[in-house]
PAROMAR-679202 format. One record per residue (C-alpha): residue in three letters; x negated, y, z. Coordinates in steps of 0.2 Angstrom, whole numbers, plus 2048, in hexadecimal, padded with zeros to 3 digits. Each point is the difference from the previous one (the first is absolute). Layout:
BEGIN
ALAXYZ
...
//
This chain:
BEGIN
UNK800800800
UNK7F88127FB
UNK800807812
UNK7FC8117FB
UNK812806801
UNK801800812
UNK7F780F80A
UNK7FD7FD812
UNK813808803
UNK8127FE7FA
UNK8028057ED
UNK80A80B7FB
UNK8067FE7ED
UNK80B80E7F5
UNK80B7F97F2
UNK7FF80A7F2
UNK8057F67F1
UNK8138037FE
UNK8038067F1
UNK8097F17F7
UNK80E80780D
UNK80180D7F8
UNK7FA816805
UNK8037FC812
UNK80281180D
UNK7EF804806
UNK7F77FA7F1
UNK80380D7F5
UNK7F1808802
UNK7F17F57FE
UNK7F280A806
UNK80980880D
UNK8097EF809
UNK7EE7F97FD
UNK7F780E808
UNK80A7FF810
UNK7FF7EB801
UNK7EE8027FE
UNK80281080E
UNK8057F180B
UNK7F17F47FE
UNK8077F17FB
UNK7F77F27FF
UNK8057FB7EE
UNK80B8057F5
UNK80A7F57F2
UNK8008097ED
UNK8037FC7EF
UNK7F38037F4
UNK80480F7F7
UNK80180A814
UNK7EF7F9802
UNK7F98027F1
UNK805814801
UNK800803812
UNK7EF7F4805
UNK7F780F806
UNK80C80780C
UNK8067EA809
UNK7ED7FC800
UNK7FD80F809
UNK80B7FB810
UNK8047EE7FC
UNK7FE7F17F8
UNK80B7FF7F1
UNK8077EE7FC
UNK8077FB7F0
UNK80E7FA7FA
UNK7FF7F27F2
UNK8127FB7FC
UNK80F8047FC
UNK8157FD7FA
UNK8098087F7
UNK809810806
UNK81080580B
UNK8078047F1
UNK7FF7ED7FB
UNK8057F580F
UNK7FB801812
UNK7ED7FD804
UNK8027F280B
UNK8087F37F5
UNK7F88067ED
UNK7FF7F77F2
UNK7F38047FC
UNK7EC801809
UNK7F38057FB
UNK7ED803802
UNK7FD8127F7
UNK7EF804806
UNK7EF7F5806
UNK7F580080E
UNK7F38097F4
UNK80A80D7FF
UNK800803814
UNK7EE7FF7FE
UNK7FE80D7F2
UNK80B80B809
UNK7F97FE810
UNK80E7F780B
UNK7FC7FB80F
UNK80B7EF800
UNK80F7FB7F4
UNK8137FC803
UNK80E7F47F8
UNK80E7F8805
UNK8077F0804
UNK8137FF800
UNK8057ED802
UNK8127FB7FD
UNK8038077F2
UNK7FD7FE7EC
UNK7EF809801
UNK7F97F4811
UNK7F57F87F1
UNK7FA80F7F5
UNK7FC808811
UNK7F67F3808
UNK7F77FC7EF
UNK7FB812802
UNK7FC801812
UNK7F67F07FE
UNK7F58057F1
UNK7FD813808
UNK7FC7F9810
UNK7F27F77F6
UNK7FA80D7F6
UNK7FD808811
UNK7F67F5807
UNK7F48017F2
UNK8018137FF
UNK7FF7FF814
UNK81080D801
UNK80D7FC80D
UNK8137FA7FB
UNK80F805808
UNK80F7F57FB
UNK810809805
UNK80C7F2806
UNK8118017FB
UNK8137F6800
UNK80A8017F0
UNK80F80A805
UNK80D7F27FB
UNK7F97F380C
UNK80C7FC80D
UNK7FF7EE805
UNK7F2801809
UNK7FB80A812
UNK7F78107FE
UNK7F17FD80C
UNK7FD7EF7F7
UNK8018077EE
UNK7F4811807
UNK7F57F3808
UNK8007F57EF
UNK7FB8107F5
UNK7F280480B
UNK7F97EE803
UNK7FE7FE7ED
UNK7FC8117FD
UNK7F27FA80A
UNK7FC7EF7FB
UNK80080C7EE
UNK7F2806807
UNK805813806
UNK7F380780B
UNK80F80B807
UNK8127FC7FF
UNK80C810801
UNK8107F7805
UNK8128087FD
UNK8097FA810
UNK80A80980B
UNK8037F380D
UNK7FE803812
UNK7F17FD80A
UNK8017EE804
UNK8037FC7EE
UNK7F180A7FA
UNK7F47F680D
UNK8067F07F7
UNK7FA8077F0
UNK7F0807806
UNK7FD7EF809
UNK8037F47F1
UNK7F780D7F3
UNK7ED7FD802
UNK7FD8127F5
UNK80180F80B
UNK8118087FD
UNK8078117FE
UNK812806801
UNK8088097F4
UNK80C80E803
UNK80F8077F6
UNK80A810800
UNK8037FD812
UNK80E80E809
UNK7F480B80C
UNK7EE802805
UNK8037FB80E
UNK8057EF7FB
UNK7F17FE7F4
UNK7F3800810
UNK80D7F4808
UNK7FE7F47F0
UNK7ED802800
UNK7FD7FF811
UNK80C7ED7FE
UNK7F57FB7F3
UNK7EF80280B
UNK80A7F8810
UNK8057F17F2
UNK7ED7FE7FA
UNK7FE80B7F2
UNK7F18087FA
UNK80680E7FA
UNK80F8087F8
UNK8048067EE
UNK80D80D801
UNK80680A7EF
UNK80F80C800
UNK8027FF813
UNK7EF8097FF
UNK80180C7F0
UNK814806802
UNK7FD801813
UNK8018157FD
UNK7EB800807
UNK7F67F17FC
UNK7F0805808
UNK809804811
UNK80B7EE7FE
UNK7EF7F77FA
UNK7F6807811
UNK80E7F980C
UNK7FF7EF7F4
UNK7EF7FE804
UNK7FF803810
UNK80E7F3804
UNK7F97F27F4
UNK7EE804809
UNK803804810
UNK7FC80F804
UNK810806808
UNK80E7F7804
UNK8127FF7F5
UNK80880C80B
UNK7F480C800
UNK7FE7FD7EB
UNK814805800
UNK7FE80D809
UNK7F18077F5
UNK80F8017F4
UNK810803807
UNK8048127F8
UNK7FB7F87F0
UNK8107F87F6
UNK7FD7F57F3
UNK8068077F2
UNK8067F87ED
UNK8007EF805
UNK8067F97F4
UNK7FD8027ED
UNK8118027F5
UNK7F97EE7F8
UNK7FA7F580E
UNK8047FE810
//
């Protein structure tokens, strides 16, 4: 496993890479949302190419910039998480010309696209090693499985995200704390928790600071971060929670007179 992901804390990971969902609120303005997520001193943040490619100056000055590789077809088409169609639209040479620190795909299992996906997974996860960058697999459910219970499908997506051969899995669960320390324990990659559009700030240090009580290295927050009305302010309290340099009530209260604002994009929820 290429180790060099982890730092000697809790990581703290920005999505950025929304853009098949369509011109979310709070991403209008490239360079200005980017400028205040790198204000915050993220960890690493998740962007497709062309972001990179025009903005490499500006991540790699205050971050490490992870790619992502893959990619469906639009909101305009059909909903992401039971595509069609899957596919790998850039390499693992590319990251490296571009200078990426690591790259991302996806694994979405139960669903038409659970082959195409781990086809791709497992042949970027290879090119990795030989290019020594790090993989993150993303580890998601198909939106029409039903038969099945949640924390056994999450924990199934990232188990073979793993046995893929991610470095990192970023898993899309929003399961309560005991059911997030069954995945951590049954996942031998470290594990991040991914974060939606949640409702207030408040409750996004209350989900992160679950996924460090559940075992999670880390967290990877997007819109909860970027339409949270002052990201660098919301990205400060995050850290402190998910690396324990103040405790959650003290991180809430750091943010109390700040609302969240636009939390949810007129296309996804």
């Amino acid at each position: 496993m290429n180790n060099k992901l982890l730092p000697e804390s809790k990581l703290l990971a920005v999505a950025l890479d929304h853009i098949p969902l369509g011109i979310m609120s709070g991403w209008e303005n490239v360079q200005q949302t980017l400028e205040l997520v790198v204000e915050g001193e993220p960890d690493l943040t998740i962007v497709n190419f062309g972001i990179l490619k025009h903005f490499a100056s500006l991540l790699c000055k205050g971050t490490k910039p992870v790619l992502r590789l893959d990619g469906s077809p639009s909101y305009l088409v059909e909903d992401w998480r039971n595509a069609k169609e899957w596919d790998l639209l850039y390499t693992v040479d590319d990251a490296v010309r571009l200078g990426a620190y690591a790259v991302i795909v996806n694994v979405v299992v139960g669903c038409v696209t659970e082959m195409p996906s781990v086809r791709i997974a497992s042949r970027v996860a290879s090119a990795c090693l030989e290019r020594n960058i790090p993989i993150i697999v993303s580890a998601y459910i198909g939106s029409d499985v039903q038969e099945h219970d949640e924390k056994e499908l999450a924990a199934f997506s990232a188990r073979l995200s793993a046995e893929l051969g991610a470095d990192i899995i970023n898993l899309n669960f929003e399961g309560n704390l005991e059911s997030i320390r069954y995945i951590t324990s049954v996942c031998p990659s470290p594990v991040l928790l991914a974060g939606g559009a949640f409702k207030t700030n408040e409750y996004t240090l209350r989900r992160a600071a679950v996924a460090i009580d559940g075992g999670c290295e880390g967290i990877c927050f997007g819109r909860s971060i970027w339409q949270s009305g002052d990201p660098p302010r919301v990205m400060r309290a995050l850290h402190s929670v998910i690396k324990n340099t103040s405790n959650l009530e003290e991180a809430i209260g750091s943010i109390a007179t700040n609302p969240v604002k636009n939390t949810k994009s007129p296309i996804c929820s």
